[in-house]
VEXDO-814737 format. One record per residue (C-alpha): x, y, z; chain; residue number from 1. Coordinates in nm, 2 decimals. Each point is the difference from the previous one (the first is absolute). Layout:
! residues N
       c1       c2       c3   mol   seq
        X        Y        Z     A   NUM
...
This chain:
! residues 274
       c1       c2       c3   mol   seq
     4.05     0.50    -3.89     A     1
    -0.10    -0.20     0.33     A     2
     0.26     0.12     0.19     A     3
     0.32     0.23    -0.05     A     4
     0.26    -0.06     0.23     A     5
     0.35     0.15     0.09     A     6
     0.27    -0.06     0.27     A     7
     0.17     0.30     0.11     A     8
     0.26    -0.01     0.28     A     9
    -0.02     0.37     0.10     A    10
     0.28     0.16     0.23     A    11
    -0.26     0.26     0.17     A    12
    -0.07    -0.26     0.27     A    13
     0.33    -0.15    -0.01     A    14
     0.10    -0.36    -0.15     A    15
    -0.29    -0.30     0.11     A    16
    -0.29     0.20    -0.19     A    17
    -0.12    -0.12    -0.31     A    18
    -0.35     0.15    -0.16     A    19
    -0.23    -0.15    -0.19     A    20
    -0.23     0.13    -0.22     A    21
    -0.28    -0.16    -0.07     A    22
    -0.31     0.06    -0.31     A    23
    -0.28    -0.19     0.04     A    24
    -0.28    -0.04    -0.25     A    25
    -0.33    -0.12     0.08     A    26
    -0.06    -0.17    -0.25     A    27
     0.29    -0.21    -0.13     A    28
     0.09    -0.08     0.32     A    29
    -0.04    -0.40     0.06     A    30
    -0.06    -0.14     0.39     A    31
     0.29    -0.25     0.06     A    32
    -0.03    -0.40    -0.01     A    33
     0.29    -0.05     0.26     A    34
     0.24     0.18     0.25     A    35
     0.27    -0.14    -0.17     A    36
    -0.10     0.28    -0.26     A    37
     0.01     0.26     0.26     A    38
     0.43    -0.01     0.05     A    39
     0.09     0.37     0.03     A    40
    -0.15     0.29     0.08     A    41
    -0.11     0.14    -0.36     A    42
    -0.20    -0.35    -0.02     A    43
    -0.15     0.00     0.32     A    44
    -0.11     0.30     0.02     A    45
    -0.21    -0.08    -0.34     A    46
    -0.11    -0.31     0.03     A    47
    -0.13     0.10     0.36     A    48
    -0.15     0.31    -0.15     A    49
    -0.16    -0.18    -0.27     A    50
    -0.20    -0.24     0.29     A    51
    -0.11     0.33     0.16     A    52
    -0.12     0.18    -0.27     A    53
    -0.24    -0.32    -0.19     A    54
    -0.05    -0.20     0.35     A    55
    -0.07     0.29     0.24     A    56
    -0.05     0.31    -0.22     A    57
     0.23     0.18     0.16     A    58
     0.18     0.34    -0.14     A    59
     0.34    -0.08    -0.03     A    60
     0.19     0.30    -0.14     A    61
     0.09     0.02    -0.36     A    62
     0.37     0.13     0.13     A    63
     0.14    -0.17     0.29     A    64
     0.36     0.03     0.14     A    65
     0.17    -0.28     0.16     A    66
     0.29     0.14     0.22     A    67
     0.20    -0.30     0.15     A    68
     0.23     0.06     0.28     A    69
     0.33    -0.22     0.07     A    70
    -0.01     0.05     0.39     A    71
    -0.21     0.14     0.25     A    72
     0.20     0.34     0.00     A    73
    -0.02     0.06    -0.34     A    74
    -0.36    -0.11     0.04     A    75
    -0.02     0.29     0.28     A    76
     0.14     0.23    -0.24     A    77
    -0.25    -0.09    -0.30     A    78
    -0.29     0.07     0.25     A    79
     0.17     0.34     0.05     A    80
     0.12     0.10    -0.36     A    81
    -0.25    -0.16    -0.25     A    82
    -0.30    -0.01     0.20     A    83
     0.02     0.27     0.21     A    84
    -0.06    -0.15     0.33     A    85
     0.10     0.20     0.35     A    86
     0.35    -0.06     0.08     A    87
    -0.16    -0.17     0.36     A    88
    -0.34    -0.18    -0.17     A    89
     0.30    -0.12    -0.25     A    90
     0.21    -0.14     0.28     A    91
    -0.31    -0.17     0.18     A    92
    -0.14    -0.14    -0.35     A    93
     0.34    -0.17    -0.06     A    94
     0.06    -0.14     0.35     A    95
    -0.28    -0.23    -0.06     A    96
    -0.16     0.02    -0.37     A    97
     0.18    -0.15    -0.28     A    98
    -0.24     0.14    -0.28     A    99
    -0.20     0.29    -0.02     A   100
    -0.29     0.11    -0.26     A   101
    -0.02     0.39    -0.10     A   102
    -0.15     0.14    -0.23     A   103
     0.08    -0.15    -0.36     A   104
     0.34    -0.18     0.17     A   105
     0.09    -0.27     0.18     A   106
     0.31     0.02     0.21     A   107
     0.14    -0.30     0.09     A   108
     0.31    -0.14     0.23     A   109
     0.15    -0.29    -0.16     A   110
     0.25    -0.09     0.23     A   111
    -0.06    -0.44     0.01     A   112
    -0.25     0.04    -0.22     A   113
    -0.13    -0.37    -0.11     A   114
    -0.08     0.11    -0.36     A   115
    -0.31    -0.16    -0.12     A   116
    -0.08    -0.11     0.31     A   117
    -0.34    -0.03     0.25     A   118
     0.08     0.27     0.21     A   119
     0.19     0.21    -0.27     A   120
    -0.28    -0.02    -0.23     A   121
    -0.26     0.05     0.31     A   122
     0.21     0.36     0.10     A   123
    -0.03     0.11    -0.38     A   124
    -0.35    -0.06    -0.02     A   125
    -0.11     0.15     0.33     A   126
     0.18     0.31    -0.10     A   127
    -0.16     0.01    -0.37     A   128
    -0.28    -0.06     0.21     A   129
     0.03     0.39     0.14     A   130
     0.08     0.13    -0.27     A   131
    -0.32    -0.05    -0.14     A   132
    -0.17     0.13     0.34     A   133
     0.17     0.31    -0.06     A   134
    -0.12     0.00    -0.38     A   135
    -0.36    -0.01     0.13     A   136
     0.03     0.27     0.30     A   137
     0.19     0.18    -0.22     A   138
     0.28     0.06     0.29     A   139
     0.18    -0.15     0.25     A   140
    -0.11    -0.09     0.38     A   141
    -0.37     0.00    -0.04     A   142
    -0.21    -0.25     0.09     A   143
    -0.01    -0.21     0.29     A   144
     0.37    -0.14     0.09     A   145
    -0.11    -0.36     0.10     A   146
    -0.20    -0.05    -0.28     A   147
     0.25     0.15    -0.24     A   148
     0.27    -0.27     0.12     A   149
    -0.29    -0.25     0.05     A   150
    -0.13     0.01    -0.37     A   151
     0.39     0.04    -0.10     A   152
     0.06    -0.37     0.13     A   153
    -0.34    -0.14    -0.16     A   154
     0.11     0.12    -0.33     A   155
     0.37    -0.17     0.06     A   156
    -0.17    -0.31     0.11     A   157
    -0.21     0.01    -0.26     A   158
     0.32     0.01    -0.26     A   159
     0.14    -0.28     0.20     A   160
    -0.30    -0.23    -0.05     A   161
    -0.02     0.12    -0.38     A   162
     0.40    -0.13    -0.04     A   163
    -0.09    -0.32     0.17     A   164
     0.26     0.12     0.30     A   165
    -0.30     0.02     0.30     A   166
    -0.35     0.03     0.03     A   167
    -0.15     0.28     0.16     A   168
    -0.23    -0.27     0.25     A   169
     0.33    -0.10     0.10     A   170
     0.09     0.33     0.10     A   171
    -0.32     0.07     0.20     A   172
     0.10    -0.34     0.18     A   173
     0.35     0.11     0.05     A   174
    -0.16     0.36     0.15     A   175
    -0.24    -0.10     0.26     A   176
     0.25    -0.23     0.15     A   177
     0.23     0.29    -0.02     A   178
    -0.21     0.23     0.15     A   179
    -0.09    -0.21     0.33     A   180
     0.20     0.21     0.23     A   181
     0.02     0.33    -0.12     A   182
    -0.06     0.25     0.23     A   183
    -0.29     0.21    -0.19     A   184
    -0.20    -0.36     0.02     A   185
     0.09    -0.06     0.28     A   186
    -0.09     0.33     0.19     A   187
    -0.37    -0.06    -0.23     A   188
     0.12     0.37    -0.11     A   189
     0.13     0.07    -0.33     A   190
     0.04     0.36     0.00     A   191
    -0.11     0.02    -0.37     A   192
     0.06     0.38     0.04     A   193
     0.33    -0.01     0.07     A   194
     0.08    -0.30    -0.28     A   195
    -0.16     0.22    -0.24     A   196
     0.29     0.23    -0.02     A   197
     0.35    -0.06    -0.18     A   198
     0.16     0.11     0.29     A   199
    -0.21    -0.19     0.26     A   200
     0.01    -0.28    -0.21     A   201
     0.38    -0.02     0.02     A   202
     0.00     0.09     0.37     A   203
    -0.22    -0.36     0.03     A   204
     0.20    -0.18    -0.21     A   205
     0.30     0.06     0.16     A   206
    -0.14     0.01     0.39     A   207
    -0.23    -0.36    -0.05     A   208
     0.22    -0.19    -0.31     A   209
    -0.01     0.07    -0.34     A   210
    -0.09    -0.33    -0.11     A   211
    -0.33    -0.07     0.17     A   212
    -0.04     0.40    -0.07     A   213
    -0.03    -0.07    -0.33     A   214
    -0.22    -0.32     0.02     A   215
    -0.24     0.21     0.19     A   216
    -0.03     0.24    -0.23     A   217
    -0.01    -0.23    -0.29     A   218
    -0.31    -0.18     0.21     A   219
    -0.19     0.27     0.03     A   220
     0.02     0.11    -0.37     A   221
    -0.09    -0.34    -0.11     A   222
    -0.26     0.02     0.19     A   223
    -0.14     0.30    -0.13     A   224
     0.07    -0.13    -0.39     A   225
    -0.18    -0.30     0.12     A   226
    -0.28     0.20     0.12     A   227
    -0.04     0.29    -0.24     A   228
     0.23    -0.12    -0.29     A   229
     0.30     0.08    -0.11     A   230
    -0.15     0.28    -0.25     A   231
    -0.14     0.15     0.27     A   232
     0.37     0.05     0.20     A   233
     0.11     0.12    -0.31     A   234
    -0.28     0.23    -0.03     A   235
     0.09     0.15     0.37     A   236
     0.37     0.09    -0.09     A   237
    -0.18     0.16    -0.34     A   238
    -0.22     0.21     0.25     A   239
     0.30     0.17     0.13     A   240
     0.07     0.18    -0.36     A   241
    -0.34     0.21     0.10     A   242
     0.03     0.05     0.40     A   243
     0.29    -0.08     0.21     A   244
    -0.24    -0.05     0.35     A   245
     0.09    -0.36     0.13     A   246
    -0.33    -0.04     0.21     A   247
    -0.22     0.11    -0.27     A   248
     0.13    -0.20    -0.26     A   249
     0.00    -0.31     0.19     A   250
    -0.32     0.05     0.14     A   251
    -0.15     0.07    -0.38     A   252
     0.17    -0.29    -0.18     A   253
    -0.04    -0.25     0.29     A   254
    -0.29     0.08     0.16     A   255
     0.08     0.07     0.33     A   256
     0.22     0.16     0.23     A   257
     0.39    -0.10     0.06     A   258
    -0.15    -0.03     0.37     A   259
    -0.26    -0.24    -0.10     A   260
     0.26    -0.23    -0.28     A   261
     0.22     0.02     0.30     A   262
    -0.25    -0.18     0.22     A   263
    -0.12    -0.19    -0.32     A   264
     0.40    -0.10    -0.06     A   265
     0.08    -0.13     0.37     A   266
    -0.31    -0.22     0.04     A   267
     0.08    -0.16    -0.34     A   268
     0.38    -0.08     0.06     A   269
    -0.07    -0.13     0.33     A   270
    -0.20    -0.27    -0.13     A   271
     0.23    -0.06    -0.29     A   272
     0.29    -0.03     0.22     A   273
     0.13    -0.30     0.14     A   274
């Protein structure tokens, strides 16, 4: 069957959980035509899995469960109880995040939620999006931080452009001007080191804008899937299912150094930027 799929209202989190779980198979599953097909989260999360396993090749789970939270507390909570997140990371993740990938799950805060939506649709994807990543490290946090939320938003963008809801040229546009005055471009220093980690990558986020953050990150990854191809990012989070050293694995997928892509990465943006 291409997908099995149950709603649960479970009282271990309190009322505004629901769970979804969610069987995909390979192949029966069918890539979408429209958004309007993509209306709750059962649909969505197949038809978006179905354009990143045949467009992108990418491992989505055959089990993935879909917890949607009514409020940011109960979102809070979920981050807590079902995927067993540090009381404090689960406090900080909420404050700002309103989806989070794990492994096999998706944990999602619903609260205004425009269902079938750009953005709605953009969030699910970038999320699916990690979950794979953690399908080919074969854990969670490994990897370089900036290019696991960098590749996260290509992928999304790339489901946009595939529902005929944005293109992902438009979304390079719509980075470089966002991008103008952040501080990392602006001081010529990016401080790839400290972007590399989830936990530095947060501290930036929230110290120089999410936003522009983001669109930094999702440059810099394009740039590399322009460079290398996307195969070849895919190939890096792979690497980290056989060695977990960062500099070693960057330096033998990419060819170079994180010091020398950082140098590589600044010279380019600054002549892309406006």
């Amino acid at each position: 069957m291409l997908a099995l799929v149950t709603f649960v209202v479970v009282s271990g989190c309190g009322s505004g959980r629901i769970v979804v779980p969610v069987t995909i198979d390979p192949a029966a599953i069918s890539r979408p035509t429209s958004a309007r097909q993509l209306g709750d989260h059962e649909q969505a999360v197949r038809g978006i899995a179905a354009i990143l396993l045949q467009d992108l090749a990418l491992p989505v789970p055959e089990h993935v469960t879909v917890y949607v939270y009514n409020t940011r507390k109960v979102f809070e909570r979920g981050l807590i109880e079902d995927a067993r997140v540090s009381p404090a990371r689960a406090a900080e993740l909420s404050d700002f995040a309103i989806g989070v990938g794990k492994r096999r799950q998706l944990l999602l805060n619903d609260e205004g939620a425009d269902r079938a939506g750009r953005e709605w649709l953009r969030l699910i994807a970038h999320e699916l999006a990690h979950v794979c990543q953690i399908e080919l490290a074969r854990g969670e946090g490994r990897g370089e931080q900036w290019l696991a939320e960098g590749m996260a938003e290509w992928v999304a963008f790339h489901v946009l452009e595939r529902l005929g809801l944005d293109t992902l040229a438009n979304r390079r546009e719509s980075a470089r001007l966002g991008i103008r005055n952040h501080a990392a471009l602006v001081a010529a220093r990016l401080d790839l080191e400290t972007l590399g980690s989830p936990r530095g990558f947060t501290v930036r986020h929230r110290r120089e804008g999410s936003l522009p953050t983001y669109q930094l990150a999702f440059l810099m990854a394009d740039y590399l899937i322009q460079r290398e191809g996307f195969d070849r990012v895919v190939g890096y989070f792979h690497a980290f299912s056989r060695s977990q050293d960062r500099y070693e694995n960057f330096a033998r997928v990419f060819h170079q150094t994180l010091d020398e892509f950082e140098h590589e990465i600044l010279t380019h943006l600054k002549s892309v930027v406006p």
